[in-house]
C-alpha positions in Angstrom: -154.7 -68.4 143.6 -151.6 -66.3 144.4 -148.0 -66.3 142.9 -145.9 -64.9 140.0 -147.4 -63.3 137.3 -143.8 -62.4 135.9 -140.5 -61.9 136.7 -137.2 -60.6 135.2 -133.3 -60.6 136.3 -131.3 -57.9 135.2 -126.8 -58.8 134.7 -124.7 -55.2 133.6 -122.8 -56.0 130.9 -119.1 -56.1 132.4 -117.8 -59.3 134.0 -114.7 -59.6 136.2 -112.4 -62.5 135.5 -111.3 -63.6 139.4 -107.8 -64.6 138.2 -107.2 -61.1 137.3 -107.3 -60.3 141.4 -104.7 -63.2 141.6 -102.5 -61.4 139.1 -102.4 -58.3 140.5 -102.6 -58.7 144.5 -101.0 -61.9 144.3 -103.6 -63.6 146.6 -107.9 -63.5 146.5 -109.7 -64.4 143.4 -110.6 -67.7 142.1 -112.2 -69.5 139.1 -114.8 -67.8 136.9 -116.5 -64.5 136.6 -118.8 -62.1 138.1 -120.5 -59.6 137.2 -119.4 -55.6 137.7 -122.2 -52.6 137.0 -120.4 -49.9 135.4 -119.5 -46.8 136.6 -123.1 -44.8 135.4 -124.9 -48.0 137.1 -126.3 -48.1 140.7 -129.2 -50.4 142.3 -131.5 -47.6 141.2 -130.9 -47.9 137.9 -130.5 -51.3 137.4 -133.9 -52.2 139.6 -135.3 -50.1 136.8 -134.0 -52.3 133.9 -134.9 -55.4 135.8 -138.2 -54.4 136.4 -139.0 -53.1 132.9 -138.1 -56.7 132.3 -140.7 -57.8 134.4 -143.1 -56.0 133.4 -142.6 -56.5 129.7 -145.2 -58.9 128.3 -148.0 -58.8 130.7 -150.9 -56.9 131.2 -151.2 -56.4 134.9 -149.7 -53.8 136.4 -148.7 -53.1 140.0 -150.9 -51.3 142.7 -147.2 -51.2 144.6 -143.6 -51.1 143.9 -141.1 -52.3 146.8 -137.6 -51.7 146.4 -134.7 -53.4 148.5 -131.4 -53.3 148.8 -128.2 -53.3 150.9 -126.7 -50.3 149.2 -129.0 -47.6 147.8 -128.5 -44.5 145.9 -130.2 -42.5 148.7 -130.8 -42.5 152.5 -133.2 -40.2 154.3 -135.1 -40.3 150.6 -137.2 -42.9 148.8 -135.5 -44.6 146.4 -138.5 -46.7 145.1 -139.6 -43.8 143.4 -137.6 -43.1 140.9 -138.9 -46.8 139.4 -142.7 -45.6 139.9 -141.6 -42.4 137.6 -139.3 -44.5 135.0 -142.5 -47.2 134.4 -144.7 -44.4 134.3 -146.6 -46.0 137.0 -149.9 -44.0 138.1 -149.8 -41.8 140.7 -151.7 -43.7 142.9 -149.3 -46.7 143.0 -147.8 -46.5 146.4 -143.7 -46.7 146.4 -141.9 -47.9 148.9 -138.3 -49.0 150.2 -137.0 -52.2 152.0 -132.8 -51.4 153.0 -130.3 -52.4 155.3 -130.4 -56.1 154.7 -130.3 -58.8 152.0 -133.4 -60.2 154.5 -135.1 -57.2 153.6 -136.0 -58.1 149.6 -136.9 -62.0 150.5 -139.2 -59.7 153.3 -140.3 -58.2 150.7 -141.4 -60.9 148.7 -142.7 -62.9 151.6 -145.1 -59.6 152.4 -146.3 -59.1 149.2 -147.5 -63.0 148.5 -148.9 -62.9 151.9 -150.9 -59.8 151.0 -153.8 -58.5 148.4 -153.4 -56.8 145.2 -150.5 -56.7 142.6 -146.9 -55.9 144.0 -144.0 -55.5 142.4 -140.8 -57.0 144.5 -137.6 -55.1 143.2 -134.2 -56.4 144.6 -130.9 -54.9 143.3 -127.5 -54.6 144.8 -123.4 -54.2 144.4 -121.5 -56.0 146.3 -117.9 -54.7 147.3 -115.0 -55.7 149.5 -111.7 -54.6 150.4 -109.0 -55.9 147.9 -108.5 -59.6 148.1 -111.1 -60.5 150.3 -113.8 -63.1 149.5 -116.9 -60.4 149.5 -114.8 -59.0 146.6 -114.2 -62.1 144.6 -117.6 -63.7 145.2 -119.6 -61.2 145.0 -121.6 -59.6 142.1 -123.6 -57.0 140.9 -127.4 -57.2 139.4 -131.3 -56.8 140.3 -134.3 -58.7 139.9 -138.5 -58.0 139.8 -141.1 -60.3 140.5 -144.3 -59.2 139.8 -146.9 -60.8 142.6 -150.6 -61.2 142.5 -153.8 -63.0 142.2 -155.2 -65.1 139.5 -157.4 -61.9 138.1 -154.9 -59.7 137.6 -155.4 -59.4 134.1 -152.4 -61.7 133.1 -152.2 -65.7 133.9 -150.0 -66.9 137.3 -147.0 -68.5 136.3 -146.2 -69.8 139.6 -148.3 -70.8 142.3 -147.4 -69.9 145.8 -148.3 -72.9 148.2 -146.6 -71.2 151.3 -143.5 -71.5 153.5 -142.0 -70.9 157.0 -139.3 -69.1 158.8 -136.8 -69.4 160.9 -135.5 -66.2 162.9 -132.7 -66.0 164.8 -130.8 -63.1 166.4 -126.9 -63.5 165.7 -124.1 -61.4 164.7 -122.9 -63.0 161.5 -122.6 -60.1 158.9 -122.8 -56.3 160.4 -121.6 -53.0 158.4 -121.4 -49.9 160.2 -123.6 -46.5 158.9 -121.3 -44.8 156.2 -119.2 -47.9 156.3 -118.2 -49.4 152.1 -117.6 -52.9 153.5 -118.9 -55.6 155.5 -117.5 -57.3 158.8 -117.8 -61.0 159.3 -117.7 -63.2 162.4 -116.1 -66.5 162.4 -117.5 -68.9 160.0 -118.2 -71.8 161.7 -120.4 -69.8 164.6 -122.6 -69.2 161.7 -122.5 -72.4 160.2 -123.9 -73.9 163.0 -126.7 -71.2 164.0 -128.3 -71.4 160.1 -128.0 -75.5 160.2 -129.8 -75.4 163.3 -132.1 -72.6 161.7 -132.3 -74.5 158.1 -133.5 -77.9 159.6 -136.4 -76.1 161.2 -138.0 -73.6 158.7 -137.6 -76.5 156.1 -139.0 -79.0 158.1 -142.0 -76.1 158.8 -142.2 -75.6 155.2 -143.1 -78.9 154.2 -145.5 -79.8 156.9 -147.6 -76.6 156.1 -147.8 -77.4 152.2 -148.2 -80.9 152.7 -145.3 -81.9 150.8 -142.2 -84.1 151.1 -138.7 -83.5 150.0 -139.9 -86.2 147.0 -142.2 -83.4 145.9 -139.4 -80.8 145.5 -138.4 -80.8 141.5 -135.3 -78.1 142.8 -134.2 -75.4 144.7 -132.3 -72.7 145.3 -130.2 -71.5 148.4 -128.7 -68.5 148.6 -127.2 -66.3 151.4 -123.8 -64.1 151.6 -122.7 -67.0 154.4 -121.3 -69.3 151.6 -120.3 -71.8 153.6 -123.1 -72.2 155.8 -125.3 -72.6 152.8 -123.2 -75.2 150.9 -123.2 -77.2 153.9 -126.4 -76.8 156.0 -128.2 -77.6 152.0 -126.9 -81.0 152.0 -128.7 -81.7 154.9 -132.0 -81.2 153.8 -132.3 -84.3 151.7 -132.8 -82.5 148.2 -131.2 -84.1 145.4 -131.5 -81.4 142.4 -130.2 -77.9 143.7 -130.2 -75.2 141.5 -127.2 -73.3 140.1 -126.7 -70.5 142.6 -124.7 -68.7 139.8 -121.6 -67.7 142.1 -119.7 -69.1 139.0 -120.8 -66.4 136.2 -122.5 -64.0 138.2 -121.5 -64.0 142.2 -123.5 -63.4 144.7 -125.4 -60.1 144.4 -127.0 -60.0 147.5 -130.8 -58.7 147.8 -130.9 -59.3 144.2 -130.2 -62.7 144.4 -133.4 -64.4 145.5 -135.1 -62.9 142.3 -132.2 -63.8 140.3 -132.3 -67.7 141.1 -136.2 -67.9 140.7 -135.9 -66.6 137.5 -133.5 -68.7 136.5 -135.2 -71.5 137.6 -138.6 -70.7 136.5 -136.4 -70.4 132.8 -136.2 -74.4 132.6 -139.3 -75.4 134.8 -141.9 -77.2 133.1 -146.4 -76.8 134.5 -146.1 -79.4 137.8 -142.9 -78.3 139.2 -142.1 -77.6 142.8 -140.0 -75.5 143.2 -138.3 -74.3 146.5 -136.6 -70.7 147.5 -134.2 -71.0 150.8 -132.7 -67.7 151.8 -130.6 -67.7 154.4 -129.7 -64.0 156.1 -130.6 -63.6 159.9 -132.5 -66.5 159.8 -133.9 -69.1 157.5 -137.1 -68.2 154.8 -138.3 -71.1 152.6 -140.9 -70.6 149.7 -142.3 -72.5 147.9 -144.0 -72.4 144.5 -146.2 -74.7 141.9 -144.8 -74.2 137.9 -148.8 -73.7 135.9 -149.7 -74.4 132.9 -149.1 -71.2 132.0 -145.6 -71.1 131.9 -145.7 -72.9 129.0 -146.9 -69.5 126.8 -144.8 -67.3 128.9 -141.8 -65.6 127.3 -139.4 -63.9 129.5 -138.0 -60.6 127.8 -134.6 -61.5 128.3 -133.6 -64.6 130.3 -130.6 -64.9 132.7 -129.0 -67.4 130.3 -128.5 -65.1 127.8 -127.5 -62.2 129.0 -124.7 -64.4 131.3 -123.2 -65.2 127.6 -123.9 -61.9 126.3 -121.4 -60.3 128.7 -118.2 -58.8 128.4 -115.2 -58.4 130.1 -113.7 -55.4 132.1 -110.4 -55.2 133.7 -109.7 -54.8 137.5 -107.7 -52.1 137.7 -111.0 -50.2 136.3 -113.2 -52.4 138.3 -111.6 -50.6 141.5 -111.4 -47.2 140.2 -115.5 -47.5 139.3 -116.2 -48.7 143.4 -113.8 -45.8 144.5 -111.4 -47.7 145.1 -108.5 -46.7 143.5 -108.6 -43.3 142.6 -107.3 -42.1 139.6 -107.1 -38.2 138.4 -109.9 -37.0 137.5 -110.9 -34.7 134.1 -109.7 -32.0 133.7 -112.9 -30.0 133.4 -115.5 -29.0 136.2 -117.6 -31.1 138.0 -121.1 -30.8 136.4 -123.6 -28.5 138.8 -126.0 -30.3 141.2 -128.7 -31.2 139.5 -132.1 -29.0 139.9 -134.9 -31.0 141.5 -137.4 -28.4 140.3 -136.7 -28.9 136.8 -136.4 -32.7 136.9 -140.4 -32.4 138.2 -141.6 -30.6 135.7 -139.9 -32.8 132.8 -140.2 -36.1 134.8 -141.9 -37.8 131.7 -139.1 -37.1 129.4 -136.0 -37.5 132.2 -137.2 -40.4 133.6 -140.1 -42.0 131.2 -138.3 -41.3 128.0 -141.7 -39.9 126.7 -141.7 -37.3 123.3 -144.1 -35.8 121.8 -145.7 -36.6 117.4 -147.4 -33.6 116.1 -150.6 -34.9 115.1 -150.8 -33.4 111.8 -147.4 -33.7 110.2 -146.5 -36.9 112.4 -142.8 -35.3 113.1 -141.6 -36.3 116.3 -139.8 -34.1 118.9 -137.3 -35.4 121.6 -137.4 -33.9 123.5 -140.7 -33.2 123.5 -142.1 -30.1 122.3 -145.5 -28.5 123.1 -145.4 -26.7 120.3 -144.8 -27.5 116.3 -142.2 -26.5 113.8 -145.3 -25.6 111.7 -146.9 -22.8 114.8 -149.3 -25.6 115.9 -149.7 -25.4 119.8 -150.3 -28.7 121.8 -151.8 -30.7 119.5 -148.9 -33.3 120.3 -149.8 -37.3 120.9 -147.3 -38.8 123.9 -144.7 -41.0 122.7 -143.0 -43.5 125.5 -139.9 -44.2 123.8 -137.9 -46.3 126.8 -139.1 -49.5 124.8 -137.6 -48.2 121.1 -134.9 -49.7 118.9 -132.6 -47.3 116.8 -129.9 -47.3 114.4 -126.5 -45.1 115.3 -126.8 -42.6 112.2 -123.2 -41.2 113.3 -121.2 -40.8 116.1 -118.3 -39.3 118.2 -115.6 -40.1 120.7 -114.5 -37.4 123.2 -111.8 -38.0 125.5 -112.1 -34.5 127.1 -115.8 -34.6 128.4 -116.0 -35.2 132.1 -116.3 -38.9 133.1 -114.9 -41.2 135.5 -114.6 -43.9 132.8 -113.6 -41.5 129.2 -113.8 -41.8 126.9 -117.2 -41.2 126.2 -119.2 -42.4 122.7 -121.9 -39.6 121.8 -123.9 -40.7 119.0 -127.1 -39.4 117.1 -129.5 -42.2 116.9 -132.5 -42.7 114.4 -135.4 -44.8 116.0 -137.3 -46.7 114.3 -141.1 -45.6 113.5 -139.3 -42.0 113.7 -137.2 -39.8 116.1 -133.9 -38.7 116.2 -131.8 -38.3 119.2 -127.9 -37.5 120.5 -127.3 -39.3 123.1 -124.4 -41.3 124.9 -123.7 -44.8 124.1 -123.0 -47.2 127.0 -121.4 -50.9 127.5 -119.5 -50.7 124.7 -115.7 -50.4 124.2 -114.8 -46.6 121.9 -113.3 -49.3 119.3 -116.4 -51.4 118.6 -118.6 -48.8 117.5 -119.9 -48.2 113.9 -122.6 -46.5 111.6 -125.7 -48.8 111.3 -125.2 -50.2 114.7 -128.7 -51.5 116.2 -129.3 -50.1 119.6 -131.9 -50.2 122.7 -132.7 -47.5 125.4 -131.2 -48.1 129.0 -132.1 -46.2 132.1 -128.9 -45.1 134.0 -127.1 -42.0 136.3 -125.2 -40.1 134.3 -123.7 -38.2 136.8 -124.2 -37.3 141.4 -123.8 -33.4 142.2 -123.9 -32.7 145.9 -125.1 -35.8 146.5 -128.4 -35.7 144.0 -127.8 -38.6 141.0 -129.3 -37.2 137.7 -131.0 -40.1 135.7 -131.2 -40.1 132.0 -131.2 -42.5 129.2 -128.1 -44.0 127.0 -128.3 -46.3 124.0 -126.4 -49.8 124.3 -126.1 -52.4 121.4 -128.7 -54.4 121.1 -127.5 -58.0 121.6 
């Protein structure tokens, strides 16, 4: 047996409120929200959160980490393994990137059930678009990881996979040009027709190779950046409970998407279920999946319901100037230095695996980590990880002169629990709502790009 072992959807805190485009630009928008990563967020660091998710109460671990999206942090450079150093994944677990396409993460997914061994699938992506336009208002930001694999992977399948089918096609539907911030679309109803035609077929495919019929189907998902292709071609395939896409909380977040809607469905499924995954981008993918028994002891470490409620707002005139968009002056101070890449590799397990170091003897912990003790002992230190910690803000500050695109900024020194003590930068949270003896977690993000190079840390946001 093959499938998912876990999985875990990852939402940034801010949401957009569509209306707010109408009030401003007088045109664009809509109803509901969607969600915004925040200016020290890209699909790096947020395919680290989701994956972390993923990978957070289950034993197997990947022999491969695939990372797609639409827009990365880094061309000409793998991006994938940045995630292989912030899981502290082994050396020998191969790291590799899927771009250019939202096709490229259901690829990705489609490879790695289709192949041996345990593979995690990491989709993450922000989705822009010029003021006003649709991309803008329907889109969303976020990442997902499913962690694939076979039945003796050391942790129980959740969902089986019972195969699928495809559909290619070669059309110009959605194109964006090398260095290019936005996407071009053709006319809608071209593409409307080419993934109706394209639909029919790889569901039709689907079901004849799993020997199912629409019956069998408990729900299912469609998702594709042609909205209108998808809300019409889906009626047409007979199936009577369709899942929430989430376009009315979240939006449409591209390569993360196909992750994001499994999860949520896998959330409420029940052992017996069917469920079915339709992609549609440059063709047609359908998978399908058997619910098991053991979904019934699985506990997601943070399900998509709960962080849509947990969210909070963030206005658009600040939503543009985080994409770029509208610039605004910056600090008056100097742009930090370009990070150094030597240094980064030989502190990778604190910079990127939050690891310190316990003296064995007195038990005093050092972050960051220390070799040697306050008390003259040398290496006789146990390794810490302390990306999973939770902490208490013993005191902090608010500086509106630091360099940042968003100030002001929140330093606080944080006690963690079980021992440690560290300053360090709060994040998704307004300078107003902070206070002594607030509880907080670790989350991986950039905290700042010199010369092109984005240098990773670690912030504290409340824990919600």
């Amino acid at each position: 047996m093959r499938g998912i072992i876990s999985l875990g959807g990852y939402l940034p805190f801010r949401r957009l409120d569509r209306s707010e485009i109408t009030a401003v630009l007088g045109q664009g928008g809509g109803r509901g929200t969607r969600t915004v990563a925040s200016f020290d967020e890209d699909t790096t660091s947020m395919g680290v959160e989701a994956a972390r998710l993923a990978l957070a109460n289950v034993d197997a671990m990947p022999s491969m980490v695939s990372f797609a999206s639409v827009s990365p942090a880094y061309f000409d450079r793998t991006n994938a393994t940045v995630l292989h150093a912030a899981l502290r994944l082994h050396r020998t677990t191969a790291a590799f990137d899927a771009l250019g396409s939202q096709r490229s993460a259901v690829g990705a997914l489609e490879l790695a059930l289709r192949s041996t061994g345990t593979h995690l699938v990491v989709g993450s992506d922000i989705r822009i678009g010029l003021p006003s336009s649709a991309d803008e208002a329907a889109g969303g930001d976020g990442a997902s990881a499913i962690l694939i694999g076979d039945d003796d992977a050391g942790s129980p399948i959740i969902a089986e996979y019972l195969g699928g089918a495809v559909a290619t096609g070669e059309f110009v539907d959605r194109w964006r040009e090398p260095g290019s911030a936005q996407s071009k679309l053709w006319e809608e109803r071209f593409g409307e027709i080419v993934y109706g035609e394209l639909s029919v077929q790889a569901w039709a495919d689907a079901l004849e190779a799993t020997d199912l019929t629409v019956g069998d189907i408990t729900t299912a998902a469609l998702t594709g950046l042609h909205a209108r292709a998808v809300a019409r071609t889906g009626a047409k395939l007979g199936i009577d409970n369709l899942a929430d896409d989430l376009s009315g909380s979240v939006g449409n977040t591209g390569a993360a998407h196909p992750g994001l809607l499994l999860c949520s469905m896998l959330e409420s499924s029940s052992p017996g279920d069917v469920v079915a995954l339709i992609t549609y981008a440059d063709g047609v993918q359908v998978s399908l999946f058997r619910v098991t028994d053991a979904i019934a002891q699985y506990q997601a470490a943070r399900t998509i319901a709960s962080q849509i409620e947990a969210g909070g707002s963030v206005g658009y005139a600040k939503f543009l100037s985080w994409r770029d968009m509208l610039p605004i002056e910056p600090p008056r101070r100097p742009e930090p230095d370009r990070p150094s890449s030597s240094a980064a590799y030989r502190n990778a397990d604190w910079k990127y695996g939050l690891v310190a170091s316990r003296d064995q003897e007195s038990q005093r912990m050092y972050m960051p980590p220390s070799r040697v003790s306050a008390d003259g002992a040398v290496d006789q230190m146990d390794h810490i990880p302390m990306a999973d910690a939770v902490g208490t803000v013993a005191t902090f500050t608010i500086d509106k002169l630091v360099y940042s695109p968003s100030p002001p900024v929140v330093f606080g020194v944080v006690d963690f629990d079980g021992g440690g003590r560290l300053p360090i930068e709060i994040a998704d949270v307004d300078a107003d709502q902070v206070a002594v003896g607030d509880r907080v977690e670790m989350t991986f993000r950039r905290l700042y790009a010199g010369d092109g190079i984005s240098n990773y840390f670690w912030k504290a946001r409340p824990l919600r």
